[in-house]
N, C-alpha and C positions, 0 to 999 in steps of 0.2 A: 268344378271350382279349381282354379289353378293357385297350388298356396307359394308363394315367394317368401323365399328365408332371406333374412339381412346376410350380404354378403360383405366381407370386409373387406376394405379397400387396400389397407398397409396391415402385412402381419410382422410386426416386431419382434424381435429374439429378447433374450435376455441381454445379448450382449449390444445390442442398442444398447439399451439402456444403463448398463454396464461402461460403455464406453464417455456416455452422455454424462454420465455421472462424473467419472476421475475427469472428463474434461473440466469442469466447472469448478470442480472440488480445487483443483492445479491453478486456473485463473485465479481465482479467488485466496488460495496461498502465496500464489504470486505476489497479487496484489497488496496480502499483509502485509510482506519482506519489505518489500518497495517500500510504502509506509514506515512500517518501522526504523528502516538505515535512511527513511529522511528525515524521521525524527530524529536520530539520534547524528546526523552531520548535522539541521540545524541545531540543535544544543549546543555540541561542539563548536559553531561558530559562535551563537553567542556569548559565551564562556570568552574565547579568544576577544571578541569584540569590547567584551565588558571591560576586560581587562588590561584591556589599550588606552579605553576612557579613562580610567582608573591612574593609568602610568602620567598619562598626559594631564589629568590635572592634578596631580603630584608637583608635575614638572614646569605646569605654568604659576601653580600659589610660589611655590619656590623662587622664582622670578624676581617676586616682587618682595620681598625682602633682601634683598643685596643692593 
């Protein structure tokens, strides 16, 4: 009887997976950063925007009493 052992096809180090790791880990904090500084320019522009509307109709009620 001929006995056949499973032989492996890819033997991976630790440092595969080590490497696999910090990569994802890095995209994915990437990706927070990114997120968060476009959260927080959009706000920023809001802020500015708002208070452009704000100036301007200040300055159109104004108008109309003169």
């Amino acid at each position: 009887m001929i006995s056949k052992e499973k032989v492996r096809n890819q033997v991976k180090s630790r440092f595969y997976y080590l490497f696999w790791g910090i990569a994802t880990f890095s995209v994915v904090a990437g990706q927070v950063y990114v997120g968060t500084g476009y959260r927080k320019m959009s706000d920023a522009f809001h802020r500015v925007m708002d208070a452009a509307v704000i100036e301007l109709e200040r300055s159109f009620d104004n108008n109309f009493y003169y």
